[in-house]
N, C-alpha and C positions, 0 to 999 in steps of 0.2 A: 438465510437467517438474518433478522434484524436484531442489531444492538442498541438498548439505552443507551443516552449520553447522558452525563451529568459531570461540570468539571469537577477535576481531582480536587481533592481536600488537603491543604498546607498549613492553614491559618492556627495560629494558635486561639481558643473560642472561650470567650468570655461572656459567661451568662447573666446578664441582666434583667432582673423580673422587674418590669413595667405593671403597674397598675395596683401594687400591694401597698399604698399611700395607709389605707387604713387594716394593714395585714388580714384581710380578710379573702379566705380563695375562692374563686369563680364557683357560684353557681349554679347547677345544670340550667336551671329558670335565666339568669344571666346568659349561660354559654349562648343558647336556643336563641333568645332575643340578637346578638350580635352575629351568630350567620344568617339566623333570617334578614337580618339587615344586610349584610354583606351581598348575599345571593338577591338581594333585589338590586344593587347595585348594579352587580355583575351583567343582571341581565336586561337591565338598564343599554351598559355599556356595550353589551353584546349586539343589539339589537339599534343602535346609534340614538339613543335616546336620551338626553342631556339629564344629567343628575346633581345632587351638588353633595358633595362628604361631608360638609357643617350640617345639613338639613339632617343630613343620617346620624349625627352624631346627638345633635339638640332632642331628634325623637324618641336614641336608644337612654339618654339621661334617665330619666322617670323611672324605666325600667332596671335600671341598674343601682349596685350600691355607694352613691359618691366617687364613680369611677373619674377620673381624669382624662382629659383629653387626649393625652399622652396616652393613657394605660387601651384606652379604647382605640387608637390609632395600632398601636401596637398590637392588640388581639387582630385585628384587620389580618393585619402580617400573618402573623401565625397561622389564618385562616387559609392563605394564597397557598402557603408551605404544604398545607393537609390538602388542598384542590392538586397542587402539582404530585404528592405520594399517590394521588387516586386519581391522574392522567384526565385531568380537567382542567376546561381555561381558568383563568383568574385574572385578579385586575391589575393590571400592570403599573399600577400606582401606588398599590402595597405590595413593596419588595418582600419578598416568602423570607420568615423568621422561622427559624424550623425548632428551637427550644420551649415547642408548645405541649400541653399535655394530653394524655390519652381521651380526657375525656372530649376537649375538644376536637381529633381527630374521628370519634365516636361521634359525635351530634352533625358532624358537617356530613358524613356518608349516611347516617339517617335519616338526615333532613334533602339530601339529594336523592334518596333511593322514592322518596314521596312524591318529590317534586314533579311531577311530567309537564310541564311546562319549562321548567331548565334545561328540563334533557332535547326540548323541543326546538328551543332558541340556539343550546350548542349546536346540536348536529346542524340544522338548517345555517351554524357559522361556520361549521370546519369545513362543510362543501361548497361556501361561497365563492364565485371565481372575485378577481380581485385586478383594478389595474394599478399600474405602479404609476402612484401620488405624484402632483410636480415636486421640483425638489428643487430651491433657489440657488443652492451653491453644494452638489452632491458631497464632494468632499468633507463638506462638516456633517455627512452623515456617518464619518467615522469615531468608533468609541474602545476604549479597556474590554476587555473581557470584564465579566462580571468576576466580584470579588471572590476571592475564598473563603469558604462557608462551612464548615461542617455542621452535623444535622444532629444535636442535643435534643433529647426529649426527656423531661420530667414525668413519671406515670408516679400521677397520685391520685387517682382512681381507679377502681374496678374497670376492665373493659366490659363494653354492653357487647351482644351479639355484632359480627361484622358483616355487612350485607353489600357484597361487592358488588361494583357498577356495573352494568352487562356492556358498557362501550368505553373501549378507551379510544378519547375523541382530539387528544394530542398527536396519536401513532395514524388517527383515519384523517388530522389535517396534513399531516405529515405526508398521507399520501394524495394529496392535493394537488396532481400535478399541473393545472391550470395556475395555480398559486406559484408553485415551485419554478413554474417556466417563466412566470414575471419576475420572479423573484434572481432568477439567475441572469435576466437581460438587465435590471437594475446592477449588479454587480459588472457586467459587463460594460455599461456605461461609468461606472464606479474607477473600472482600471484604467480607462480609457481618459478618464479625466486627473487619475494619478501622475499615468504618463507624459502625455500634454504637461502637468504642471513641472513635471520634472524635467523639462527639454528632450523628449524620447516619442515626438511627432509619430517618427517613421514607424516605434512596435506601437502604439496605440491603435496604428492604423490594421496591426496583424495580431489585434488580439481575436482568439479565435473562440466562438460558443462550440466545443466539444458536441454536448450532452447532444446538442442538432444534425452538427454534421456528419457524428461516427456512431449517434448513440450513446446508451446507456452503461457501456461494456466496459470503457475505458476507466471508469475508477474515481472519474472528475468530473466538473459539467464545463469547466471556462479553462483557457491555455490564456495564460496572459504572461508576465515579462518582470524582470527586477531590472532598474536603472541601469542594469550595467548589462543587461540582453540576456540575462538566466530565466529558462525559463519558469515559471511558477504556475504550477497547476493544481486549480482552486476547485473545490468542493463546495457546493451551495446550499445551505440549509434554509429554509426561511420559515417564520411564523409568522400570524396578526396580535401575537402576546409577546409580554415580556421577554428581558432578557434574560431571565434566568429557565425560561422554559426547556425542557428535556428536548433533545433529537434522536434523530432513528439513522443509524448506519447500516448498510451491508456489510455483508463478509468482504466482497469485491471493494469494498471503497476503502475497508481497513486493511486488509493486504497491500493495496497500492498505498497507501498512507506509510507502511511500513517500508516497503521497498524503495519510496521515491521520496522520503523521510526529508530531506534536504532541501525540497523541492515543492513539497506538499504543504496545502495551507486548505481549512476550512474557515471559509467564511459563512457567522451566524448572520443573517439576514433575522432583523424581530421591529414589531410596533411598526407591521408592516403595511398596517389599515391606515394609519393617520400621515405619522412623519419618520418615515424608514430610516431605520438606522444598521449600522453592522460590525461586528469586531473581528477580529483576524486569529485566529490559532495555527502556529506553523510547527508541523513535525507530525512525525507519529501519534496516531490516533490514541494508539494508548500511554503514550508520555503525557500527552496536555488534556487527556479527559478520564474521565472513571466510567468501565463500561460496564454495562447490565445486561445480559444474556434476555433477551425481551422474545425470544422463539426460537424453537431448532425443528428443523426436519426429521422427522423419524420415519422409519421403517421398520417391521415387523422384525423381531428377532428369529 
C-alpha cells in the first residue's frame, strides 16, 4: 500500500484575501484568463523554456478588473494549491495558498481535462531521467521543512461538474526510479560532506547506499551516522518540484519509521531539476507528517 504525505497541520491560519482592492469577486471570465496563464507558464517551465512572470502578469492586466499585482501573484498561489489537490506539477515559484475558492479549483481541472498538450509535457516530465546538477558547496543545499499550513477554502460558488484527471503524475514521478536513485546518491554525498564538516572523516567514509546493497526491503535507502557514531537511517524522497509537493510512502518504510523512531529521518530531496535542495524530518512517519491512505490491497471477501 502507498501512503500520501502532506506535513501535519499546527499553524494557527490567518486568512488574507489578496486582490479585493476594489471588493469585487473573481470572475469565471477572470478566474479562466489567470490559469490559462498560469498553465502556460507551467508548461513553459516544464519543458525548460525561459518565461518571464512580469510578461504573464502585463498580458492578464486588460483582461482583468483593476487586479493588482499582489492580487494576481496571489491567485498564481492558489492555482499551485488546486494543481497539488489534483496530483499535478506546479511551479515551484508560486508557493500553494490553499484559502482559494471552489470555483477556482473547478476552472483549473476543467481547463486541464482539455488541455492534451499539458498532459503531454507532464507525463513526457515525470518519466524524465535526470542527473544530479553540480552543486558548489552541497551543504547549503540544506533547508527548514516547509512551513505549517493548513488548507482554508472559501466556497462561494456553485461547484460545476468535477472531471477527474485520469493520471496522477506526482505518485508516477514518485515512481521514477532513475530519479529516485540520483536522488539518493545526492543525499549520500550530502552526509558524507556533513560528516567531513564535523571532524567524523572515518563514518563519512562508511556511509552506506542501503536501497543498493540489500535492496529495497530494509525500510531506508542510505545508513549514515550522527557526530557522535548513532546510526541514522535516512529515507529518500526526491522531486523536480517544489517543496511543498506530496510524497508516496510504503507500509514497509512507515513501520520501520515507527520502530526505529529515534533513528529515523526522511529526507525530502525537491527543485531537483535546477539547484537541489533538501530538509530533514526525524521520527515517526506519523508524528511529523499527515498521511493519506493513497491505495490498499483488496481481496475478494
Amino acid at each position: 500500500m502507498l501512503i500520501g504525505i502532506r506535513l501535519q497541520d499546527h499553524a494557527i491560519i490567518s486568512i488574507i484575501f489578496f486582490g479585493s482592492e476594489n471588493h469585487l469577486p473573481w470572475s469565471v471570465q477572470e478566474v479562466e484568463a489567470v490559469v490559462a496563464s498560469y498553465l502556460e507558464m507551467l508548461a513553459a517551465e516544464l519543458t525548460e523554456v525561459a518565461y518571464s512572470k512580469a510578461v504573464a502578469r502585463r498580458r492578464l492586466a486588460p483582461l482583468l478588473r483593476d487586479r493588482s499585482n499582489g492580487a494576481i501573484e496571489f491567485k498564481f498561489c492558489n492555482i499551485s494549491a488546486v494543481l497539488i489537490e489534483l496530483s499535478f506539477p506546479y511551479i515551484s515559484g508560486y508557493k500553494p495558498r490553499w484559502n482559494y475558492q471552489r470555483l477556482l479549483f473547478d476552472v483549473v481541472a476543467q481547463q486541464l481535462a482539455i488541455n492534451r498538450n499539458m498532459h503531454q509535457v507532464a507525463e513526457r516530465d515525470v518519466e524524465s531521467s535526470i542527473v544530479i546538477p553540480a552543486v558548489e558547496d552541497i551543504l547549503r543545499a540544506w533547508s527548514d521543512p516547509p512551513s505549517q499550513r493548513g488548507k482554508v477554502r472559501k466556497i462561494a460558488e456553485p461547484s460545476r461538474p468535477y472531471i477527474p484527471l485520469p493520471v496522477n503524475y506526482l505518485e508516477r514521478e514518485a515512481r521514477n526510479r532513475a530519479m529516485g536513485l540520483e536522488g539518493e546518491k545526492f543525499v549520500i554525498k550530502f552526509e558524507q560532506a556533513r560528516l567531513i564538516r564535523d571532524g567524523r572523516d572515518d563514518l563519512a567514509g562508511n556511509v552506506e547506499h542501503i536501497a543498493e546493497t540489500k535492496g529495497d526491503g530494509e525500510g531506508f535507502d542510505v545508513l549514515s551516522f550522527d557526530r557522535s557514531g548513532r546510526e541514522r537511517l535516512i529515507e529518500v524522497k526526491t522531486t523536480k518540484y517544489g517543496k511543498e509537493t506530496p510524497f508516496y510512502v510504503s507500509r514497509n518504510e512507515l513501520v520501520v519509521s515507527e520502530e526505529q523512531a529515534k533513528q529515523y529521518f526522511l529526507y525530502r530531496v525537491y527543485e531537483f531539476r535546477k539547484m537541489p535542495k533538501l530538509f530533514g524530518l526525524k521520527g515517526a512517519l506519523s508524528s511529523t507528517c499527515m498521511l493519506d491512505a493513497a491505495s490498499y490491497v483488496a481481496r475478494v471477501a
